[in-house]
VOPAGU-2260 file (C-alpha; in pm, 1 decimal, decimal comma):
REM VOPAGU-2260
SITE   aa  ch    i         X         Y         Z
SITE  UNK   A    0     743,6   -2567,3    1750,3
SITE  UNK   A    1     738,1   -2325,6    1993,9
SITE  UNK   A    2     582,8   -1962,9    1891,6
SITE  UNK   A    3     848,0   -1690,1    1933,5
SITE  UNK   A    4     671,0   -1336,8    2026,6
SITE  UNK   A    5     740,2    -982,1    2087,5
SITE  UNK   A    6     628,1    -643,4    2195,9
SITE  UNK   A    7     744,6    -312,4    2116,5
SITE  UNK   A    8     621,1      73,0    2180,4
SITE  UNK   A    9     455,4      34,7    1851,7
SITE  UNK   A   10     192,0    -146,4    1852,5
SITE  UNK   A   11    -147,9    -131,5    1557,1
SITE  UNK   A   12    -478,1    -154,0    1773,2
SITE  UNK   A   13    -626,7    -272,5    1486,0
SITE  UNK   A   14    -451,6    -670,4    1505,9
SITE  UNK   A   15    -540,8    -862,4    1838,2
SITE  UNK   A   16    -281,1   -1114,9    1878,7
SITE  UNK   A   17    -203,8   -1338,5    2188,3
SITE  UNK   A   18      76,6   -1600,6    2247,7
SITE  UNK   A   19    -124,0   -1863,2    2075,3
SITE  UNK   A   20     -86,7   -1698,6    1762,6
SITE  UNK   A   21     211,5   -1701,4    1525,1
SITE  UNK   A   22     344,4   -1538,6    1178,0
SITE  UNK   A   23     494,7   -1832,2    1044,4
SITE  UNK   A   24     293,5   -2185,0    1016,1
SITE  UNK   A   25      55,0   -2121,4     752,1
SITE  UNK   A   26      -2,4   -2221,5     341,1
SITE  UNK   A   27       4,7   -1984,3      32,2
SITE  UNK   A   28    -292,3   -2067,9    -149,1
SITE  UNK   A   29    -399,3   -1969,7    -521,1
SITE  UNK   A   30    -709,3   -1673,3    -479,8
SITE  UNK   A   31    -916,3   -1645,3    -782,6
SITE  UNK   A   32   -1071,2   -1336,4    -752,8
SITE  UNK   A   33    -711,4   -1196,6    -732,5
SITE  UNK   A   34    -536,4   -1418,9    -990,9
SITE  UNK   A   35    -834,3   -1377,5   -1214,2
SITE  UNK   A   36    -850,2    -982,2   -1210,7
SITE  UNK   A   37    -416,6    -943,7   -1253,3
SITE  UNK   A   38    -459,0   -1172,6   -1512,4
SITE  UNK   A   39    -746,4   -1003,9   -1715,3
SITE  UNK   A   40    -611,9    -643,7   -1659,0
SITE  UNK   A   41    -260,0    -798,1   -1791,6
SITE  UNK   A   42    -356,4    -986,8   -2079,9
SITE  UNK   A   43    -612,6    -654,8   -2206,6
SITE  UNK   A   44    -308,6    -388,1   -2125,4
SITE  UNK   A   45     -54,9    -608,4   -2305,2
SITE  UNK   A   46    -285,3    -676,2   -2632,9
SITE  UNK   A   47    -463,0    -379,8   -2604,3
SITE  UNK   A   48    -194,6    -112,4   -2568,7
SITE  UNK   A   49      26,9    -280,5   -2870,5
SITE  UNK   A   50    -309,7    -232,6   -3077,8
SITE  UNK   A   51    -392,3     115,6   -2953,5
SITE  UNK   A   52     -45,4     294,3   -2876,4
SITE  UNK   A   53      25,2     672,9   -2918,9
SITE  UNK   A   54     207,6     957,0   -2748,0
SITE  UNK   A   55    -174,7    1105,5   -2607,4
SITE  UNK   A   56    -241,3     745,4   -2458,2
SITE  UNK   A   57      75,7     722,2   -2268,9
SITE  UNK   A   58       1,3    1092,7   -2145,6
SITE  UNK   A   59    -352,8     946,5   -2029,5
SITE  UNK   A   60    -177,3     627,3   -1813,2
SITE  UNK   A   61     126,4     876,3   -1691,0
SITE  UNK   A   62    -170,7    1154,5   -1537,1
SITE  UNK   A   63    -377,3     875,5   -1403,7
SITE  UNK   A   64    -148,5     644,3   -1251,0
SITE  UNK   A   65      54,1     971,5   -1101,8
SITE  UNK   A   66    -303,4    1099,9    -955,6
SITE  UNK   A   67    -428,6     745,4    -867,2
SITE  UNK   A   68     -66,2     627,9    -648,2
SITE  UNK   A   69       8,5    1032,2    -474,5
SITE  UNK   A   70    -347,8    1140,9    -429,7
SITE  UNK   A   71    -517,7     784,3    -395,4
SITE  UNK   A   72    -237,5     500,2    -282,7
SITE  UNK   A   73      -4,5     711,6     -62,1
SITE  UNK   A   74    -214,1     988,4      57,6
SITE  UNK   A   75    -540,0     841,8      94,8
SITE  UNK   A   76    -499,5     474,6     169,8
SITE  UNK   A   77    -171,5     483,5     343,3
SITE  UNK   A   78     -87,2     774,2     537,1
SITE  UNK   A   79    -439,3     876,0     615,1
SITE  UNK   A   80    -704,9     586,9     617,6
SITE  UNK   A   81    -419,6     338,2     804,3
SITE  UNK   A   82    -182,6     532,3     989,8
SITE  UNK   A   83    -397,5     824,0    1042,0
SITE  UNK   A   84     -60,2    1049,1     959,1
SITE  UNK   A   85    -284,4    1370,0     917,1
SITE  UNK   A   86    -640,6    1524,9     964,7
SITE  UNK   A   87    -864,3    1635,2     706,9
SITE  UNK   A   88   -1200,0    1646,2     565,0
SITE  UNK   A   89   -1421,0    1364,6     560,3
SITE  UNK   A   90   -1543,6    1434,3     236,9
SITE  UNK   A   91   -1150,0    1458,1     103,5
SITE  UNK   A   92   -1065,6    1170,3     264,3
SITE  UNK   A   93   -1349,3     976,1      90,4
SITE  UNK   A   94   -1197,5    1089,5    -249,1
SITE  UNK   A   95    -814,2    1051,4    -135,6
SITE  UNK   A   96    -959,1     608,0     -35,3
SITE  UNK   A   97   -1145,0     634,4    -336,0
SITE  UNK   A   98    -889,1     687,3    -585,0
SITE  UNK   A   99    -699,1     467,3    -419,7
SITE  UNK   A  100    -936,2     195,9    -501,8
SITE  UNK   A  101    -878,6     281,6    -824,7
SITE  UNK   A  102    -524,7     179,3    -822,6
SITE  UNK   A  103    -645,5    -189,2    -824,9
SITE  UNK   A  104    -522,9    -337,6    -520,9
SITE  UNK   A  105    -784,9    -390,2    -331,4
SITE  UNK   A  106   -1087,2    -185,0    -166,0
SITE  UNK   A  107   -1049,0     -22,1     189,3
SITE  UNK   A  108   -1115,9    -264,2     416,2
SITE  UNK   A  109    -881,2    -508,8     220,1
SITE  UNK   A  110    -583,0    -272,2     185,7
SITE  UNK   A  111    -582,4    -226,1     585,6
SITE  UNK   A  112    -614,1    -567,6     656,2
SITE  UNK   A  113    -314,4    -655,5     410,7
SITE  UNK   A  114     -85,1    -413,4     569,8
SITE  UNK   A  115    -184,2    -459,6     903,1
SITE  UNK   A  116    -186,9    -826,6     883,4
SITE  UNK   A  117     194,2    -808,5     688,7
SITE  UNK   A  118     274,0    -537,4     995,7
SITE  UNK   A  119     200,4    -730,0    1234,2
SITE  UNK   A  120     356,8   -1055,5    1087,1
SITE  UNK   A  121     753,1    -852,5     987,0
SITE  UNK   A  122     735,6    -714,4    1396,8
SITE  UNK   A  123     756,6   -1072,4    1515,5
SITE  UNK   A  124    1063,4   -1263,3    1563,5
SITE  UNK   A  125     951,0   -1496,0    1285,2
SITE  UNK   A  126     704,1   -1481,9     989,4
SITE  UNK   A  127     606,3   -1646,5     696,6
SITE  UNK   A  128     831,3   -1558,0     380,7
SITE  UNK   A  129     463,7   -1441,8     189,1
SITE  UNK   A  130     511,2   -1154,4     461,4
SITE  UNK   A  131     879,0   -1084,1     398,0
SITE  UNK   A  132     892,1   -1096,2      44,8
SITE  UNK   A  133    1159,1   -1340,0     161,5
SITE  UNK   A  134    1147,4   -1610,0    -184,2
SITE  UNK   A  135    1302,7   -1588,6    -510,1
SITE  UNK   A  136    1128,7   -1308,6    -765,8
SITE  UNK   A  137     966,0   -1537,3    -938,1
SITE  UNK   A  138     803,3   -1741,5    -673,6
SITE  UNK   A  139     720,7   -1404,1    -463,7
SITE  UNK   A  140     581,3   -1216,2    -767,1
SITE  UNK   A  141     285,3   -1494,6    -792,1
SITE  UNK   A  142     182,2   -1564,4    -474,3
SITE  UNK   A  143     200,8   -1175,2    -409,1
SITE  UNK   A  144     -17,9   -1182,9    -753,4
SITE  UNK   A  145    -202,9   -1429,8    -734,1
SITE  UNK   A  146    -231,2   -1599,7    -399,8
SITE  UNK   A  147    -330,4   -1485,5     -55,0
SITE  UNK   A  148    -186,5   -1645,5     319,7
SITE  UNK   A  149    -362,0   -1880,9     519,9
SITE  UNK   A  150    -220,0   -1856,3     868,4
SITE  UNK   A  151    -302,9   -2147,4    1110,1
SITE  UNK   A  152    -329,0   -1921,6    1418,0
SITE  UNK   A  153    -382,8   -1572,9    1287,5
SITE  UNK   A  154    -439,8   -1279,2    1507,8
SITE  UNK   A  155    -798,9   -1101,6    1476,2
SITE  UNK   A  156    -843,5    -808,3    1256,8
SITE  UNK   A  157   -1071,0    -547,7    1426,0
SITE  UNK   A  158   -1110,7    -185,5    1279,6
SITE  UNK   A  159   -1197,3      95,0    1474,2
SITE  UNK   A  160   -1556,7     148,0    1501,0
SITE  UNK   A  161   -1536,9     499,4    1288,8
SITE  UNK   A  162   -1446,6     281,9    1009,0
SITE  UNK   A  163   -1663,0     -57,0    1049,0
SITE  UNK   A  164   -1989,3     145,6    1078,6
SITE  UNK   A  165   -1881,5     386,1     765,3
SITE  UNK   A  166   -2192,7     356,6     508,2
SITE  UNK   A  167   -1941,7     528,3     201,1
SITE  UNK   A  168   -1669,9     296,8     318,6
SITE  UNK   A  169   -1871,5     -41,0     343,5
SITE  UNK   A  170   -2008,8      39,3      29,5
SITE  UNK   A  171   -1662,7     116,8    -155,4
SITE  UNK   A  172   -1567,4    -251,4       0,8
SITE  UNK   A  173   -1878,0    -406,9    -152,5
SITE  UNK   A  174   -1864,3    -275,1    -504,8
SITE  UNK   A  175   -1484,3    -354,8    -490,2
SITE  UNK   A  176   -1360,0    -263,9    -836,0
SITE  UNK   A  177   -1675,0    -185,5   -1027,6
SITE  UNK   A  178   -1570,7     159,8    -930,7
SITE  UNK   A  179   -1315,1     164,0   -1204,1
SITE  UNK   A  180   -1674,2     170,3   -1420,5
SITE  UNK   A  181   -1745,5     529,7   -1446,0
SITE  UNK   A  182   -1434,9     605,0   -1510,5
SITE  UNK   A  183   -1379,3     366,6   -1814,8
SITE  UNK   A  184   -1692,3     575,5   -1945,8
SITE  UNK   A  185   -1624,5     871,9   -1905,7
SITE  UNK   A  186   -1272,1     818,3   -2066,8
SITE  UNK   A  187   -1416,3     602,3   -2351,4
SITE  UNK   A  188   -1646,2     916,5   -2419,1
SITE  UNK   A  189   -1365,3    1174,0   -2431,3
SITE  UNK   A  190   -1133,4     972,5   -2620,3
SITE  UNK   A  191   -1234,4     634,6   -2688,6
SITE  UNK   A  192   -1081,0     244,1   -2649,6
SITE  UNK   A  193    -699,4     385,4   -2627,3
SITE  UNK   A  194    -790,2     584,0   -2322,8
SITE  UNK   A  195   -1000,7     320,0   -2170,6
SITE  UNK   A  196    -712,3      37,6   -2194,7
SITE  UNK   A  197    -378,3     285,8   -2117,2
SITE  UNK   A  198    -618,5     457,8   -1872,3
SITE  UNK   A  199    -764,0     163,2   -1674,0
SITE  UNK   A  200    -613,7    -151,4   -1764,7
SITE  UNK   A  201    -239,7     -58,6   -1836,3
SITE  UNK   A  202    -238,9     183,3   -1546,2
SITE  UNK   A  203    -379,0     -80,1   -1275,0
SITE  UNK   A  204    -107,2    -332,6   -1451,2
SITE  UNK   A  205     200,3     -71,7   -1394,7
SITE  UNK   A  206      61,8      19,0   -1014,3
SITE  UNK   A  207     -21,0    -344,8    -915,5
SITE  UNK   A  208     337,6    -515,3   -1025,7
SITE  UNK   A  209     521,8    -182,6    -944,5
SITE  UNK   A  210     347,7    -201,5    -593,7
SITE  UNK   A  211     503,4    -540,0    -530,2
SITE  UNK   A  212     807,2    -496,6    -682,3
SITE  UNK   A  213     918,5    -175,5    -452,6
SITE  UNK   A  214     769,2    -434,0    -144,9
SITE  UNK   A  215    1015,9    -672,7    -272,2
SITE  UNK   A  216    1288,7    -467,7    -310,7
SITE  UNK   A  217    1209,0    -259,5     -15,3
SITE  UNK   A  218    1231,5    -548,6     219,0
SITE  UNK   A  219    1564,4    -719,8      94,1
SITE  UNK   A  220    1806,1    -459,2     -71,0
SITE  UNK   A  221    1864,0    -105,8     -29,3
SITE  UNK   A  222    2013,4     188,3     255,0
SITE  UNK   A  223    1908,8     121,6     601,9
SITE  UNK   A  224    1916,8     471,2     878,3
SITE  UNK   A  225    1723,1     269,6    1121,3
SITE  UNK   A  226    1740,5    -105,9    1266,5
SITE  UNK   A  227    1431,2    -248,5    1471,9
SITE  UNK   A  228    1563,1    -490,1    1729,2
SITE  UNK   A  229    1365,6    -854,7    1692,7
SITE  UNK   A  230    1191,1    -727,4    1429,2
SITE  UNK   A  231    1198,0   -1045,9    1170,6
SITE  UNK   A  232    1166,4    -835,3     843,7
SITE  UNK   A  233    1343,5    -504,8     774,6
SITE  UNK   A  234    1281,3    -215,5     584,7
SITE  UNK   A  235    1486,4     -63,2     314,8
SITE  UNK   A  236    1473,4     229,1     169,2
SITE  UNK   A  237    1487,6     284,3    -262,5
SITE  UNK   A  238    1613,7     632,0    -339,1
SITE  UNK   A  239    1590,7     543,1    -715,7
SITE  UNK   A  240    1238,4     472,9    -670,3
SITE  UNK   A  241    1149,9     763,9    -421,3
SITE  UNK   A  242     963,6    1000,8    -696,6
SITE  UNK   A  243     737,6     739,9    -916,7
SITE  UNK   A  244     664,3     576,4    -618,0
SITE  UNK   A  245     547,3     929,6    -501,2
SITE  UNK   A  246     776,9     885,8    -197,0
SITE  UNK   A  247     677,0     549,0     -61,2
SITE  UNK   A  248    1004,9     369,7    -150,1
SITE  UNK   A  249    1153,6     502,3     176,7
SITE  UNK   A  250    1047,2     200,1     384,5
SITE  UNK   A  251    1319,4     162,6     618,3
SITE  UNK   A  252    1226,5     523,9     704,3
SITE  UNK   A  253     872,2     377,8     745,0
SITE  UNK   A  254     977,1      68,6     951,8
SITE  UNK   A  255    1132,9     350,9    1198,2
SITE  UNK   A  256     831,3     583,3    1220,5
SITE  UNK   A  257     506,4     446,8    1092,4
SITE  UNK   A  258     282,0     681,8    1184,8
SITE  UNK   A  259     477,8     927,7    1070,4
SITE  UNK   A  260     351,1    1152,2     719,7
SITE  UNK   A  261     658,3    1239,0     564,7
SITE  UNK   A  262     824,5     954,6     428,1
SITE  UNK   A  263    1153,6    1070,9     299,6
SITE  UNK   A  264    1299,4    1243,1     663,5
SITE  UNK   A  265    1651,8    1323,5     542,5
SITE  UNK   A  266    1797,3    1576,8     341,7
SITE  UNK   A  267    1793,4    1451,6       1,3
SITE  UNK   A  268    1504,8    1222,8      60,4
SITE  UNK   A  269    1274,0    1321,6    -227,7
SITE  UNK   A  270     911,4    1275,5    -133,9
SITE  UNK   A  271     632,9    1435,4    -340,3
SITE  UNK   A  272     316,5    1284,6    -146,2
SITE  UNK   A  273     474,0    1490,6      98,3
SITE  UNK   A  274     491,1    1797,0    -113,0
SITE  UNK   A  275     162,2    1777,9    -218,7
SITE  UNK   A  276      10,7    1727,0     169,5
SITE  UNK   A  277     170,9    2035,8     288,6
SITE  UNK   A  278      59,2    2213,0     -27,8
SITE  UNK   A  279    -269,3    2115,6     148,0
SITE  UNK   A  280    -190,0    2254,7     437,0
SITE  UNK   A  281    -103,2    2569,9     282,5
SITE  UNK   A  282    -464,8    2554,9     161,8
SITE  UNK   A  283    -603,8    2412,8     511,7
SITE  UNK   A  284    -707,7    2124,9     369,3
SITE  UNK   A  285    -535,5    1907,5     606,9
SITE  UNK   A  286    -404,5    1998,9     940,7
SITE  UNK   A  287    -225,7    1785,6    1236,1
SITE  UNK   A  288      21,0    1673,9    1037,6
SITE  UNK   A  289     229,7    1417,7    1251,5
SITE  UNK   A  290     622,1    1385,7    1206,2
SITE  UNK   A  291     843,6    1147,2    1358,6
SITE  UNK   A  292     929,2    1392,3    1675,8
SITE  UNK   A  293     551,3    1363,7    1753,6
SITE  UNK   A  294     583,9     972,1    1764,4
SITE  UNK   A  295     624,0     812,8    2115,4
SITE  UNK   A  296     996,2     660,7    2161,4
SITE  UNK   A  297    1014,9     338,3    2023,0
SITE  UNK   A  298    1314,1     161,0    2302,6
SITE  UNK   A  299    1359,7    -138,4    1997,3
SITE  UNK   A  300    1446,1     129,0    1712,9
SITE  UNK   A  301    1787,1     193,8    1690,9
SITE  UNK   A  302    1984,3     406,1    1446,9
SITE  UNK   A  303    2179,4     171,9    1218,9
């Protein structure tokens, strides 16, 4: 079968691709480490929150899992560490990744290969349905869960140097999610089992199958602005989702402007990761903030 390829202005410098690679011919095989670690987290926060439920508990999962997805998910992994969508501290940004480690997805390294690889794969004329969220619920939710791609002729995944020679980041790689450790301590010791299970285990639970649920959503049902000519996959944006997902449900938005830091661009569009980074700016935490007029013209976008 012949491979079907494009190019657009947008292009990620991370994923070297050439015309003998494709999207599309590959298997979905069961991962372990992954299946293993949903499954553990699910079967403690399911058992463990029926057995240790109060009002305080839910306050602990609702504080963590807001702090963990706006500070660590959307602000740290995505629009900083892979689209580099605004400047800031180094130190800042090392919290920002870390926290989003904690949300239980993967570590650095893994989260930009993931979305870089599934990037990639939705900007070709064809991909793989594991890319598009593109099979029934069921079947998506566990290979998305539970299973990783094996493509037959993948492109090469090479991160910038700045990252690949980062001590803090190699390190937050290698101890993966141990670093959800410390803080099961430190939340056993101010308030015991409860706050370690709705506070670790029940939070990664409601980030991990809420992250994949707005994917699958956000790739096959929603309100389209924009339209990306050959573009396999589009995005879609959620407005129902737009504040727990701490604006990262407006992916057709996201489709149109990647590297861009606000998320919800229309009036109307509620985005609170954006609320919060110019609260930083206010603060001159962060600076450089890019929007989608600072984004080179994209000739394949076109308003829908």
């Amino acid at each position: 079968m012949q491979n079907k390829k494009r190019s657009d202005s947008y292009s990620n410098l991370r994923i070297k691709d050439d015309f003998d690679c494709n999207a599309y011919i590959g298997k979905v095989k069961w991962s372990p480490a992954k299946s293993i670690w949903i499954t553990t987290m699910f079967s403690i926060a399911v058992i463990g929150s029926i057995l240790t439920f109060s009002i305080e508990a839910v306050l602990v999962l609702l504080i963590s899992t807001a702090i963990t997805l706006c500070f660590g998910h959307s602000l740290g992994m995505h629009r900083r560490l892979i689209h580099q969508s605004y400047q800031c501290p180094k130190w800042l940004e090392y919290v920002f990744v870390h926290l989003g480690v904690l949300v239980g997805l993967a570590g650095p390294r893994g989260m930009m290969l993931t979305h870089d690889m599934r990037d990639w794969a939705q900007r070709q004329t064809q991909c793989h349905d594991y890319f598009g969220h593109q099979q029934s619920m069921l079947i998506d939710g566990f290979w998305q869960l539970h299973c990783d791609i094996e493509l037959e002729s993948p492109p090469i995944f090479i991160p910038e140097n700045s990252f690949s020679e980062d001590k803090v980041y190699y390190w937050m790689e290698k101890i993966g999610m141990w670093q959800q450790l410390p803080w099961a301590i430190l939340l056993f010791f101010i308030g015991g089992v409860s706050w370690v299970i709705w506070g670790i285990c029940v939070r990664v639970v409601v980030s991990v199958i809420g992250h994949w649920l707005i994917g699958y959503f956000a790739h096959n049902k929603g309100h389209k602005s924009w339209y990306v000519e050959g573009a396999s996959i589009q995005g879609y944006n959620i407005k129902f989702a737009s504040l727990i997902t701490m604006g990262e449900s407006w992916h057709n938005n996201h489709h149109a402007f990647p590297g861009s830091a606000r998320l919800g661009i229309e009036k109307g569009q509620y985005d609170p990761g954006w609320w919060v980074l110019k609260t930083l700016e206010k603060m001159q935490l962060v600076w450089d903030i890019r929007l989608p007029e600072d984004l080179p013209v994209r000739n394949e976008l076109v308003k829908y």
